[in-house]
Every structure is written in C-alpha cells, then in structure tokens.
N, C-alpha and C positions, 0 to 999 in steps of 0.2 A: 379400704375400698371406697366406702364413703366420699372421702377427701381424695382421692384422685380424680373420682369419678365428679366433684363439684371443680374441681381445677381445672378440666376436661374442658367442661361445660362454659366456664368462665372465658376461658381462653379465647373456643370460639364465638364465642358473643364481641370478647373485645375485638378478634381477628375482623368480624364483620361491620364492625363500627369503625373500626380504620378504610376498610376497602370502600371507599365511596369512591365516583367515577373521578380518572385523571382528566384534565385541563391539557388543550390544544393550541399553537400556535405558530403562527406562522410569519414570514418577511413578507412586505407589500412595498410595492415598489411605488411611489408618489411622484407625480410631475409639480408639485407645489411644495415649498417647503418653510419653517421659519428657525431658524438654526442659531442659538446665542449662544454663548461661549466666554467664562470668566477667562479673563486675561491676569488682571490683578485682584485683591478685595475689592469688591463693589463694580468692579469695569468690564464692563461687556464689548465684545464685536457682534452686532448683528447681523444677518445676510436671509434674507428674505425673497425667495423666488417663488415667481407667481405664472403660471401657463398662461399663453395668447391661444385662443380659442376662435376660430373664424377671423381673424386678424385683429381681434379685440383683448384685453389683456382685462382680468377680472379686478373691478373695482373690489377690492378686500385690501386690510390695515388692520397693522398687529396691534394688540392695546397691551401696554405694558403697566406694571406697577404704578402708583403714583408719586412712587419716591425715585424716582428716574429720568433722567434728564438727556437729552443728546448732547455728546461731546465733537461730534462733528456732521456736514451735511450728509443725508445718505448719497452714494455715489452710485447711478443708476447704470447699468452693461446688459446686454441680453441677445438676446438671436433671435429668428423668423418663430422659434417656440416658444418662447419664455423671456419673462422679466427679470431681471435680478437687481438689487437695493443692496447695498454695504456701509454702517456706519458703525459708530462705538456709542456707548452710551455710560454712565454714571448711576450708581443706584446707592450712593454713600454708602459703601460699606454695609447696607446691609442686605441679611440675604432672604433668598427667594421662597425660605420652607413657609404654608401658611399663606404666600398671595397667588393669588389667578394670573395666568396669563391666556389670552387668548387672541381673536382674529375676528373683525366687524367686516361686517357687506358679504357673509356668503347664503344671507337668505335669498331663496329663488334659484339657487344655482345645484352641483351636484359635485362639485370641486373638494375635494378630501386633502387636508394639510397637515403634514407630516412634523410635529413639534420636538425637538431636541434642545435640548437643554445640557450644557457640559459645565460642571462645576469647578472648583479649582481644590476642593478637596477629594477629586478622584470619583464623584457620582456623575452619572449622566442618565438623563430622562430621557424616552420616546413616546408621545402619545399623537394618537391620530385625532385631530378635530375636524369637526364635521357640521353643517349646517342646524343641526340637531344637536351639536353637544361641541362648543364653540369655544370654551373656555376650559381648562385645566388648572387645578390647584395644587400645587407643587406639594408634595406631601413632610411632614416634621421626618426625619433620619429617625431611626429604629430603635428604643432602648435596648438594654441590655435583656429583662426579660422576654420581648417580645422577639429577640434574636434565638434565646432559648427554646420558646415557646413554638415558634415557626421551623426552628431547626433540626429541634426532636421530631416533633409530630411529622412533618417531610419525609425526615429518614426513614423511620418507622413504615411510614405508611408507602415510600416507595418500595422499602424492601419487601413490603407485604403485595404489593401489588404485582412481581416477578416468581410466576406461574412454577416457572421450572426448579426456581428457588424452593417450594413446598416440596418437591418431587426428588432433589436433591439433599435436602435433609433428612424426609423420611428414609430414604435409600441407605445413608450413614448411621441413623439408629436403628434402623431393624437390619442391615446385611451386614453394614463394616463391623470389623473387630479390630479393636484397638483397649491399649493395657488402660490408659489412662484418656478417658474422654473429655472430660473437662481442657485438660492440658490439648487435646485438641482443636475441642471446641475452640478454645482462645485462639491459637493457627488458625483455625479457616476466617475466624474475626481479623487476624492480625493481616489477613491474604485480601480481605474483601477492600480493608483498609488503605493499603499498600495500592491495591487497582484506584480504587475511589481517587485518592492524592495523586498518585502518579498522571490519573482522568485529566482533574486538576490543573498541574501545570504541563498540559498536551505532552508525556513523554510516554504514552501508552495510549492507541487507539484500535479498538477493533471492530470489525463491523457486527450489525446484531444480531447474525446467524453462530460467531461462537460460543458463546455462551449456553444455549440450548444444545447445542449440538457435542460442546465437549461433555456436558450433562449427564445426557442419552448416552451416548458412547461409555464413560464411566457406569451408570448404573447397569447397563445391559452384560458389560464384564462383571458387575458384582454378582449379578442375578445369576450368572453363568457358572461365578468361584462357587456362590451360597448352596445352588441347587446338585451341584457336586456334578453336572454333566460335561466340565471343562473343566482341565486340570490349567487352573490360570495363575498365577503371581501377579498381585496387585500389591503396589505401592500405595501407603494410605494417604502418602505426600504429593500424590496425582492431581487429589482431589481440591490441593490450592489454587492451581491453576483455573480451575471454573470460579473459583472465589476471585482471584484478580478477574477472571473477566465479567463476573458481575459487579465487583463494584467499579469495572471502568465505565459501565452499562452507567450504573447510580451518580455517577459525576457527570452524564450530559444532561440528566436532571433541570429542569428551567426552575429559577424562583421569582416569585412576583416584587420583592425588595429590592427597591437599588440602593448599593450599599459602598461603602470605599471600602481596597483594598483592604485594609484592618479587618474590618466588619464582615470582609468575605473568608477571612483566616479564623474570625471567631464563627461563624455562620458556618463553617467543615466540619468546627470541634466537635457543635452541637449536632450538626448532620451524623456525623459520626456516631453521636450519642445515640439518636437514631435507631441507626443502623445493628448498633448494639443489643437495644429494646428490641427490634424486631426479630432479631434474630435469637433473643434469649428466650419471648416469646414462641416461636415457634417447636423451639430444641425441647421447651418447655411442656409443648402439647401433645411431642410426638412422643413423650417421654414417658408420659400417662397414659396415655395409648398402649404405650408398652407395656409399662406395667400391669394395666387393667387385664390384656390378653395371660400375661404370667400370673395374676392373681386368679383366672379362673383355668390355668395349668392347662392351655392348650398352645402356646408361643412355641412351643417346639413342633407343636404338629401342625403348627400353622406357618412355618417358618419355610420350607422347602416348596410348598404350593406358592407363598406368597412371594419370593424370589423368581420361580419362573413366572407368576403373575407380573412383576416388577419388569421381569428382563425384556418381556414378550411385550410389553406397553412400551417399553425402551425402546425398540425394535423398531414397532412401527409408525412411535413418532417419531422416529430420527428417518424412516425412510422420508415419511410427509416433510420433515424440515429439510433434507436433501434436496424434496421434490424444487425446492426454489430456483434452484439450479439450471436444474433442465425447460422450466418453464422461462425462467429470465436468465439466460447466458451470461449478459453483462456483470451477473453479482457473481460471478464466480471469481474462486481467490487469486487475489492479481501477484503471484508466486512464478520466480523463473522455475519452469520444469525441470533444468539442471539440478537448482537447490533441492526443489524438491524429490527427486529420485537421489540425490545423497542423504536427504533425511530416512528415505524409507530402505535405503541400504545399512541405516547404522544399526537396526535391532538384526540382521541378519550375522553382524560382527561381533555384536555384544554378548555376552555371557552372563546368567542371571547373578551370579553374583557380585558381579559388576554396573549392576544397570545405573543402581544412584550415581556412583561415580563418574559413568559414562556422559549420563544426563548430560551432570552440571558442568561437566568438561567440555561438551556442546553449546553449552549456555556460555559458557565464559569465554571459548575460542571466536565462537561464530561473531559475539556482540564488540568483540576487540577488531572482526576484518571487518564489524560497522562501522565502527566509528572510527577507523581506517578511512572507508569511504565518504564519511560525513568531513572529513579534516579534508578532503582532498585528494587521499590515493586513491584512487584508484588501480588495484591489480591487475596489472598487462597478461592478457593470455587467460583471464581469470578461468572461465569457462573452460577451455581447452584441457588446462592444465587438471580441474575437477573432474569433466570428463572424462580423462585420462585415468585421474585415481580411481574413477566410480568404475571403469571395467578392468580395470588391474586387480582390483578388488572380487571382483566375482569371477575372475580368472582362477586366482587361489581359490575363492569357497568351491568352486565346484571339482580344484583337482587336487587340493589338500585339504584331508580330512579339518585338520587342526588351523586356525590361521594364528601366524607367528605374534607374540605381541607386543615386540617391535612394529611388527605389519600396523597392529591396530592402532597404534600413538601414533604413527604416521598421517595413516586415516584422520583419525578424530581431534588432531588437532591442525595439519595445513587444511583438510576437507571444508573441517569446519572455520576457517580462517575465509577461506576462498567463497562457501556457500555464504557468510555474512557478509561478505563484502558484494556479491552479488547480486544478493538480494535487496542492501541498498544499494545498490547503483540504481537498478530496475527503480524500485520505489521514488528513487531521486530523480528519476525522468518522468516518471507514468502518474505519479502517486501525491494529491497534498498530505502536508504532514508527514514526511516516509520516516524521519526517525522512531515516531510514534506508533505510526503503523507496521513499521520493520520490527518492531521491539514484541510489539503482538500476534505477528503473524510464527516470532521465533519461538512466544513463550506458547504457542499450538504445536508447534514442531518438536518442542520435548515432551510434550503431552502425551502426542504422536507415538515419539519414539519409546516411552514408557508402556503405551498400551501395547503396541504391534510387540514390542520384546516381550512383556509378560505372554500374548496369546502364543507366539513361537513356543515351542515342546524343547526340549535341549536335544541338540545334534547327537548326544550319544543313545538317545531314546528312541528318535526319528527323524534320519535324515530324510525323507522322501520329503517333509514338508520344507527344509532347505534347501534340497534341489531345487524344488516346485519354486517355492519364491526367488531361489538366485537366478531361474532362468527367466522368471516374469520379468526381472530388475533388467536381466542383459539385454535382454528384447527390447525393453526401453531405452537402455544406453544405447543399443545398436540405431533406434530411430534416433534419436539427438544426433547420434555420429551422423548420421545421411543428409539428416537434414541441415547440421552446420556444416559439413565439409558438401556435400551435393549442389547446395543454393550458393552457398557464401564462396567457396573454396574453389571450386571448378570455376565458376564466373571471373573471380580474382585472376584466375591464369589465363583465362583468356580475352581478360583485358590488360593485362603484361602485354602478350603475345601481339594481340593488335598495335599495342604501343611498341612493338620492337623488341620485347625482352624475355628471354628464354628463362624461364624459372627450375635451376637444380636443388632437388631438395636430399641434399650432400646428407644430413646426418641421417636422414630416414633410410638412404641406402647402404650407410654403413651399418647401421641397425638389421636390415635385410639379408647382410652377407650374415652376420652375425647368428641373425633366426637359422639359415641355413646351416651354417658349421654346426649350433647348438643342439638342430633337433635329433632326437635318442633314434640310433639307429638297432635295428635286430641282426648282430650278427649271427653267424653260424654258432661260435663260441658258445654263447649267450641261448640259442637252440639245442646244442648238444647238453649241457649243463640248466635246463629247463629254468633260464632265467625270464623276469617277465619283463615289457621292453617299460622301460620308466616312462612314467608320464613327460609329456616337455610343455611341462610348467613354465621352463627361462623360455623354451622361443615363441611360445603363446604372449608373454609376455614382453618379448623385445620387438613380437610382431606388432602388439598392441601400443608400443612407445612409438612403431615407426610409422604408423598411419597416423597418432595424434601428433605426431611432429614434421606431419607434412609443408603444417602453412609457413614453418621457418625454413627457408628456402632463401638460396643464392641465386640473385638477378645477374643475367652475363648478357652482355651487349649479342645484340642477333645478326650477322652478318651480309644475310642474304635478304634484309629486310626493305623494304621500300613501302613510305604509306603511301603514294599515288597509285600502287598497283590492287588496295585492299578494296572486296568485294561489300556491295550493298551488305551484308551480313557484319562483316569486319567495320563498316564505318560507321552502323546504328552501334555497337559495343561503344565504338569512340566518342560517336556525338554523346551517348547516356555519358559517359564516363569525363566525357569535358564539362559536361554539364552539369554534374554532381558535384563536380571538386570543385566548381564556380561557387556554388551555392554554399555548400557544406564551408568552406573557404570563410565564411561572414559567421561559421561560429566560433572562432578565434578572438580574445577578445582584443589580444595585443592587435593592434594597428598596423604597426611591421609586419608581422606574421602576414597577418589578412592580407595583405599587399604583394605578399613575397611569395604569395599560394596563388592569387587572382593571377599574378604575373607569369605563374607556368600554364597556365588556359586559357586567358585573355591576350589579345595582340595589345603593345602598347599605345596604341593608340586609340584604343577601345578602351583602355582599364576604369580610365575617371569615369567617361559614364556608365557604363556596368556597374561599379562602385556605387555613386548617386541613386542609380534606378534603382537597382536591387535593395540595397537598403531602404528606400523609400517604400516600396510595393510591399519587404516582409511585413514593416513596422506599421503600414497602415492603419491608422484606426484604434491604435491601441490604447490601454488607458497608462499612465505612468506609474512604472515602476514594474512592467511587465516585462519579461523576460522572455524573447524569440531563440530557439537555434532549430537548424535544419536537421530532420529526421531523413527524410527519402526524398530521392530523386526520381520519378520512374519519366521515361522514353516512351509514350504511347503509341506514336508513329511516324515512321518517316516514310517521306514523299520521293519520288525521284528527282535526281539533280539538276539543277537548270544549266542554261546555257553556262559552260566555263567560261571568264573573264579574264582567267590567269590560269596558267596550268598547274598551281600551287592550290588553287582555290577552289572549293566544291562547296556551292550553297546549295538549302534545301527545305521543302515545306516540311515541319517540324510541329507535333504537338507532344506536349510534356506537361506531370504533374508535379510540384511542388509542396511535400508536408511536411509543416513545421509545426513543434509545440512552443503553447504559448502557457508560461506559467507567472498566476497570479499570486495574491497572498495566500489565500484560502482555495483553489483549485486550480485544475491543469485542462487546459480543452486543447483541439488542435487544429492546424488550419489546412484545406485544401486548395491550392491556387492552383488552376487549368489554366494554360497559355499554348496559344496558338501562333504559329509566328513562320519567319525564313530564320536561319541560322548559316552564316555561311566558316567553313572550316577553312582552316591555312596552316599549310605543311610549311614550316621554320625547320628546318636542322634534323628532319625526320620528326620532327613533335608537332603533334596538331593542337592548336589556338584558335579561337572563335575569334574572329575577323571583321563580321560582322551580324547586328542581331536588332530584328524588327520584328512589335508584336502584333499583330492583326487582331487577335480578342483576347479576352481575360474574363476568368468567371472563380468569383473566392466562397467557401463554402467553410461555415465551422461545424465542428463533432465536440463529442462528449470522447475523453478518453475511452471509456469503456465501449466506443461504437466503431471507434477506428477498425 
C-alpha cells in the first residue's frame, strides 16, 4: 500500500512538472524581406526587398559576415511598392553557424524584415528583425544529445498536455476488459505511433474535433457495456483508432530546432520515445489508482457508480464538442452525404460476428476506389450507381427477414469501392491534402461503423430497432434521390429538349414493363387455399433500378422542333446552357478538346476572342502554379431581346455568375466573377452559338471553400 500510494504521488508531481504552459505561433506576412540562399559551398544568391513608403524607399543595408565578398553587382527591379536588389556573394566555403547577420538604417523607423536563410544542407532559418533587435546569430546545428534531450521531453510533455488523452486511459483501465493488457498497452502505442509518422509524411490528416470526439463516443459506450444498462459489443480494437488520431494531433506539434531532413528522422525517434514516457507514465498512475481502490476492497463497488459516472461525463462533453458545429457551420465534416449514408447503412448489414471482418473489408475496398481516384479514375455514374446499391439494400432489410450474403459482398465491396472513390473525388476538388484527409475521415468511418454495429441489438432479438433505422436510412436515400434526380436530372432534359432532343429512357421502361409483369398478384386460387400474397421484393426492386437508371437515356432527333419559335423561358435554359459549356469548355486541358467544345457554342468567328478573353479574366491575378477549372455557371437574368438584326439572331441584356476553384499548394479558395453584358444568340443548323458577346461591368470576389 505504502509503495503504491508514494508511486501515486510521484507520478503526479512529475505529471505537473511537465505541464507548463504550451508556446504559440503564428505566420506574418512582411513587405520587407532579406532572403540568402546556398547555391554551392560558400556561394550565396542574395535578394533583398525593401517597401517605398510615401514614394521613398527605406534607407536600410544588409551587413553580412566579414568573410564575404560580392561575386556580382546587385541588380536593382521594383514597382510603385517596393525595391528589390539581386546579387551572389562568396563566403569561402565557410559557414554561417556562430556569425550575425543583420540590417543597418532601421533606427527611427517601424519597418519589420523578415530574414531567411536556406542552407544547402537542407536547414532554413526565418527570424524577424526589427529596429530593436537588428541582428541574428545563426545558431551551431543540434548535437546528438541535445536532439535527445529536446525530443523526449516534447513528447512526453505534449502527450501530457491532450486533455482527453487522461480521460481515455482512465476509461481503458477501470472499464475495458482485455486478457492481456500489457500486450495492449503496446497497440494503442504502436496506433499512436502509426498516426504520429503517417502526421509526418502528410498521408493522414484530420481536423481537431476527432480525436476528442471519437474519445467520448467510445468511453460513453464503455460506461454503458460496464454499468450493465446496454447490452453493447465493444471491440477493444476500436479504441486504436483514437490513438491514430492522437498521434496525428502530436505530429502537427511545432519545434523550435531547424534541423536537416536526417535530424528531423532522428528528432521522430526521440519524439516517439516521448510519447512512449508519457504514455507509460500515465498507464502507470492510473494503475495505482487502481490498485489502491482494490486494496481497500471497494473497486467493485465503486466500479458500476463510476462507469455511469464515466459515461454520463462522456455524454455531455461530446454534446459541448458537437456544439462546434452548430455554432460554426463551416467546421462541419466536409464528407459526400452519399458516402456517408453508405457508411451508416453498413452496421444495419452486418452481423456481430462478423463486424471485424466486415470493418477491415471497408477499409480495404473503400482505400483501393481511392486511390482509384488519386491515379486518375474516376468512376462514371459513381453516385448513382451507390445510390442505387444504398436503397436496394434497405429494400431487402425491410422485406427480407435474412439479407442473402452474396447480397452483402456485393454491398461491402463495389459500395465500398464507389464510396472511396467518391469521397476522393469531393476531397480532390473542395479539400487541400484530400489523400490525407480522405484517409482520415475513412479511418472515422470504421470507427463509426464498429460503434453503430455494436449498439444495434441482433435482428433476431429486435427487429423494431432495424425497421426504425432501415426506414431513417431510406428517408435519406429517398432525399439524395430528389435531390440529384429533381435539381440535376429534370434540368438535363430540359435542356435536351430546348436543344431539340427528345430524351427516351429505353432501359428504365423495360425495367417498368418488368416491375409490372413481376408484381405477386392475389388470385382466387391462392384465397381459397389461404395463401398469403408474397412480398414483391423483385418489383420493388426493378422499380428501384428503373428510376436510378433514368439519366441513361437515348437522345432522338426532335422533329417538330424549331429554335426561332422557343419562349423567353426556353431561350434563358439556352443562353445558361451555352454559357456553361463555354466556360466549363477551358477545363479541358488538351487544347484540341478546348477548341472542339468552344466550337459547338461559339460562332467561328467569335472563337479566338472568347478563347483570349476568357482565359485571360479566369487566370487573373493568380499566383503560378495555381490551378483554375470551372465549377458553376448560374444565368441571374435575362433582359428582353433587342431589335432583331437577322432573323437567326437574338441579342440580349444578360447578367451571369461565374465560379471557379482556384487550387494552390496548401489550400483551395474560390472565385466569384459577376458579369454584366449583351450576348447575342445565333441559330446554325437548329444549334444555338453566341454570336456575339460585350461586357458592360465586371466585379470578382474570393471565398473560403468552407463559405461557398
């Protein structure tokens, strides 16, 4: 007792000697800057920009080492803001750890310069100098112990400083039951470790509501299994998933050392080592803890109080961490709703003795239709076709007891094929980093599907609560359905239609004769002999194939069609519609293409400049290497048509918005360009072509993905 009860004590004395307060930091953006840069041993490019301030440009000069020489004049370039200076310089081969660099003449001024330094073995310096603190001493590279020394104590002290990390361990030693915990222990080490590295080299990214949140959520199911008021099935292999997402939390960690590549592979080890400390630390405390309560032989009576104490705290800081949500919209998970109602359809498939299985069969299908999408395919129809599985699926649970398991391999591996590949796609347009972010938003989505399956009761116990959830799920497929077929689908045909073309959708009607012949009729036979009419499973089901295979449809030439006779209604479809496939047209990257798309909406004699303009107006302004394609087209309003000029010809005052994303290295924002102008239309061959096209204003606005 003694010796627990000083281990106890130890513990937390050392736990509070590590928590001293974390160190903040942030990016500043500098109009001044002095930027040197190893080319060879010893050879610098310098470049040296200095702000003009009231048309005066600040008298300030770099002071360099004094073993350094110019290799060539500086060559002066600037604009109505700024000065800029460019030469090389010589510093015989030797280097910079140990001398000052700094910047003379900013006494009296309030001008702040932003010092970078880029080595050639892989270090780079940033420090700000300032009138007050002018000079910078390039600091000696890190030894070995001092990488040690800084690596541990970080680890240590950052894992101790993740709140929910305490809250998460105690939960594992007083609620989980597991044969061998040690042998655990090392798993949730080897998990934490796995997020850390993967943090690392960016192949795992998640934002920092999961971690606390998959937390809660697991402890509040422990608290539920422990205190016996839930009959739950908990995986104890759940609980690595919070560990990867804490330690991809512990890899965005800042350290004050600049180190080379090497230095930053031994600086992990040690981190790691860390991480290991703090975490043996804590297992360490609660473990006495534990013990202590068993050595005065009340841990069993304090064991069911202290679980709904647990779950009930669970509870209601996962509602407060929810609360972010609704207070800030924008942070909410940027997840297609398709994938996601396939995620929450698969514990309604699954069967408990199959959950592990099921899992990692989700894990492995879904990351294969990612990286699918990251190579380049993209799956045609991807959606539709998921859609399609997601209410075929709850077609059978709700009118067969059993679901076949053929049915479910079906499921859980094109499902999951189609939902990974859609959710990078989304990511790859909306999202920086989507493979990393893709990758974490999936390892939530078995998290997911391991908790919802354990709380599910087994259908032969209680169906009422898989009714209840298959018809919540269908009710959400059925919104998806309206909303891609209602918005997207109905629009599509009637912009066929105004273009001349009658759209038959030949298999959905064979699918419908089909529904019909299929459905189970009540004869008399079947009345006299007290049979009961079978379910129709098949024409629920061939109904369901012939609405999602509505959009594949046969286009037939319209006969009776004329565009000169279409109504103000029919030629705002047209003008959106010519004006989108202009636009949309420039995100092709092939040339030909581009050309061969401009040329069915553009009159030829308009194509070059539409071509020039347009690309000039998306690209504006951008910085290089950013990446433009068009999102949306919308038609805000059209005006009535002016005087006819030709009877082929219909111009018109026109405003339209133009949104395109602009994706950089490190994030995605997006642009809104308003244009006000005449457009005039010209019927060719029954096909209408922009003719001609003048803008009167223009006004460009950027968004934050998350504002769009």
């Amino acid at each position: 007792m003694n010796n627990s009860f000083k281990k106890f004590i130890f513990l937390v004395l050392l736990g509070i000697c590590l928590l001293k307060p974390a160190d903040f930091r942030a990016d500043i953006v500098y109009p001044a800057r002095l930027e040197l840069t190893e080319t060879e041993p010893g050879v610098f490019n310098v470049f040296f920009t200095l702000p003009v301030i009231n048309g005066k440009v600040i008298k300030a000069s770099p002071i360099l080492p004094g073993t350094c020489n110019n290799l060539s004049e500086p060559k002066i370039t600037g604009t109505a803001y700024s000065k800029n200076l460019s030469w090389k310089i010589s510093c015989n081969e030797e280097p910079f750890y140990g001398k000052q660099i700094g910047i003379e003449g900013l006494q009296g001024s309030q001008v702040e310069i932003l010092l970078v330094i880029n080595l050639l073995d892989g270090r780079s310096f940033n420090k700000k100098l300032s009138p007050s603190m002018a000079y910078f001493e390039v600091p000696y590279p890190p030894g070995f112990l001092e990488l040690l020394k800084t690596g541990t104590f970080k680890g240590a002290r950052t894992m101790l400083l993740q709140h929910y990390f305490y809250l998460l361990v105690f939960g594992l030693i007083f609620l989980l039951k597991v044969k061998n915990r040690k042998k655990y222990y090392l798993f949730l080490f080897l998990s934490i470790l796995t997020g850390y590295f993967l943090g690392n080299f960016e192949l795992i990214k998640i934002p920092g509501w999961m971690f606390p949140v998959s937390v809660l959520i697991a402890l509040l199911l422990l608290g539920l299994k422990t205190s016996g008021l839930q009959n739950i099935q908990f995986s104890s292999l759940l609980i690595l998933v919070p560990g990867l997402f804490l330690g991809n939390l512990l890899s965005i960690e800042k350290i004050d050392l600049v180190l080379t590549p090497g230095e930053e592979l031994v600086f992990a080890i040690f981190f790691s080592l860390g991480i290991a400390l703090g975490l043996l630390l804590v297992v360490i405390l609660f473990s006495q803890l534990k013990n202590i309560l068993k050595y005065f032989k009340v841990y069993k009576k304090f064991l069911p109080a202290l679980s709904i104490i647990i779950g009930s705290l669970s509870l209601g800081l996962l509602i407060f961490e929810l609360s972010l949500f609704w207070r800030t919209t924008s942070m909410l998970p940027q997840i297609p709703g398709i994938s996601l109602l396939f995620i929450l359809l698969i514990p309604l498939l699954i069967s408990r003795r199959n959950l592990l299985a099921s899992g990692f069969s989700f894990a492995i299908f879904s990351v294969f239709g990612l990286i699918l999408l990251m190579n380049g395919f993209s799956i045609p129809y991807a959606e539709i076709m998921l859609l399609g599985l997601i209410l075929l699926s709850l077609v059978f649970n709700l009118l067969k007891p059993v679901t076949p398991r053929i049915f479910f391999l079906v499921n859980i591996t094109i499902g999951a094929v189609l939902a990974g590949n859609i959710l990078g796609s989304y990511a790859n347009d909306n999202l920086s980093f989507p493979l990393a972010r893709s990758i974490g938003y999936l390892a939530m989505a078995i998290f997911l599907i391991g908790m919802i399956a354990g709380i599910l009761p087994k259908r032969s116990t209680s169906k009422m609560y898989h009714r209840v959830w298959g018809l919540l799920l269908l009710s959400f497929g059925l919104m998806f359905f309206g909303n891609l077929f209602l918005e997207e689908y109905f629009d599509s045909l009637a912009s066929e239609y105004v273009n001349g073309i009658l759209p038959v959708p030949i298999l959905s009607l064979i699918l419908l004769i089909f529904t019909i012949i299929a459905w189970p009729r009540n004869r008399r036979i079947h009345k006299q002999m007290n049979l009961e009419t079978r379910k129709p499973l098949l024409s629920i089901s061939l109904l369901v194939l012939a609405l999602i295979l509505l959009p594949f449809h046969f286009g037939i030439k319209n006969p009776w069609y004329e565009a000169q006779k279409l109504d103000k209604q029919g030629m705002k479809l047209v003008m959106e519609n010519v004006l989108s496939n202009t636009y949309t047209a420039f995100n092709e990257e092939d040339e030909e293409k581009l050309f061969e798309a401009l040329s069915q909406n553009v009159d030829a004699e308009l194509l070059d400049n539409v071509y020039l303009d347009s690309r000039r107006r998306l690209s504006m302004g951008l910085r290089e290497g950013a990446e433009v394609s068009v999102e949306e087209v919308k038609l805000n309003e059209l005006g009535d048509p002016a005087q006819k000029t030709d009877s082929d010809i219909f111009e018109y005052p026109v405003k339209w918005t133009v949104t395109a994303r602009v994706r950089h290295l490190k994030h995605i924002h997006y642009r809104k360009n308003s244009y006000t102008g005449t457009v005039a239309l010209k019927s060719i061959d029954n096909q209408w072509k922009i003719s001609k096209i003048s803008l009167s204003s223009e006004d460009r606005k950027v968004m934050a993905a998350s504002n769009l």
